[in-house]
C-alpha positions in Angstrom: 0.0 0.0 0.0 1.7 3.0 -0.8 2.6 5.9 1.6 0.6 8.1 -0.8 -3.0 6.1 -0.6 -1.8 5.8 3.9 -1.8 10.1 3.9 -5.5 9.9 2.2 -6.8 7.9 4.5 -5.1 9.8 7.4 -6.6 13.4 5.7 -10.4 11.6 5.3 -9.7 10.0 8.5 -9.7 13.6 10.2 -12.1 14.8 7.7 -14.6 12.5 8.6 -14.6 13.0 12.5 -14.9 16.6 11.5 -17.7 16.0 9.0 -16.3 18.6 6.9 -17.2 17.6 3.0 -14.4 17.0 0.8 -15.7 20.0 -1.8 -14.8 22.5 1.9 -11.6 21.2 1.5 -11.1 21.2 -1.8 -11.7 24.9 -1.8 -9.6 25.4 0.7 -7.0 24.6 -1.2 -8.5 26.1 -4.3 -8.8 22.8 -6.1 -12.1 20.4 -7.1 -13.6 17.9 -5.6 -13.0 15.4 -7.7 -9.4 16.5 -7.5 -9.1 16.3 -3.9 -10.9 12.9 -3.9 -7.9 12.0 -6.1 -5.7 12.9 -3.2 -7.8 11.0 -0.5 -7.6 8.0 -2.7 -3.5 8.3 -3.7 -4.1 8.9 -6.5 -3.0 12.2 -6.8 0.1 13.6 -4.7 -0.7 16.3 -1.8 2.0 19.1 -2.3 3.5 20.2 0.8 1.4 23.4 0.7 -1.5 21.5 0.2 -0.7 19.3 3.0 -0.2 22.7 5.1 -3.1 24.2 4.2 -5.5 20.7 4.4 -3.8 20.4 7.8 -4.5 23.6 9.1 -8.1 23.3 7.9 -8.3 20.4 9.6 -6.7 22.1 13.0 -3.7 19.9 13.3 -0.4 20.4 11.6 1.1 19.0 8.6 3.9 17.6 11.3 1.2 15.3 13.1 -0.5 14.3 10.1 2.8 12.9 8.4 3.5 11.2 11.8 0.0 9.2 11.9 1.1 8.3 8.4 4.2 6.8 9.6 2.6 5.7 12.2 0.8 3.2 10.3 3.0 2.6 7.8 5.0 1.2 10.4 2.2 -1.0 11.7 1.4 -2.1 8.3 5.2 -2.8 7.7 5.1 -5.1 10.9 2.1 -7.1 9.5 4.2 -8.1 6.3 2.6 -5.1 4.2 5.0 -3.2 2.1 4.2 0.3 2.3 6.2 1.6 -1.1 6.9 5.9 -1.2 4.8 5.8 -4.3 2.4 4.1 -6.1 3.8 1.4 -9.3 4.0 3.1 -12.4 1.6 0.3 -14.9 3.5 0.0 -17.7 0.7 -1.4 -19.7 -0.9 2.0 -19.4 2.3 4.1 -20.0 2.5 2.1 -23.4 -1.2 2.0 -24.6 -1.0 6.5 -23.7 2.7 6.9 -25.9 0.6 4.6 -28.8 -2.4 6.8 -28.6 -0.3 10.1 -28.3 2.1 8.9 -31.4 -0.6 8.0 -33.3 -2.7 11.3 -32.6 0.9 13.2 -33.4 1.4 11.1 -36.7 -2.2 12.3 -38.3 -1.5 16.0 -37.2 2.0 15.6 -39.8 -0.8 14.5 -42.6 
């Protein structure tokens, strides 16, 4: 699980026992919903200003945040759970997106 996906879950974690809606704090860091969903789900990196500006909203600090994120890294880690610093890049993916983007290059030369 990488540490990307553990900080999501952290951020909706605190989220959640504030009930404040993602779209609050998406605007709080001037992004969209669907974009900060993104972040809760790792998909998407949080910037350290982000991660400032989330953790403030939240009223924490970006300091105990990244700890409970260690925090359970480490307990996954001690479970047998590898806990990469960011998510595996899918090569199938990488190579379907270069064939689509060649191929939308090579009718443009036409």
């Amino acid at each position: 699980m990488p540490y990307g996906v553990l900080l999501g879950q952290v951020l909706k974690a605190h989220r959640d026992r504030l009930a404040i809606e993602q779209k609050d704090l998406a605007a709080s860091i001037g992004t969209s919903q669907s974009a900060y969903s993104r972040m809760e789900t790792g998909h998407t990196a949080v910037t350290v200003p982000q991660l400032r500006t989330l953790s403030r909203t939240l009223g924490t600090s970006a300091g105990r945040i990244l700890a409970e994120v260690d925090q359970l890294a480490k307990s996954l880690e001690t479970q047998g759970i590898d806990v990469p610093d960011q998510r595996e890049t899918n090569a199938a993916a990488v190579l379907i997106g270069l064939g689509v983007l060649l191929a939308l290059l090579s009718t443009g030369k036409g």
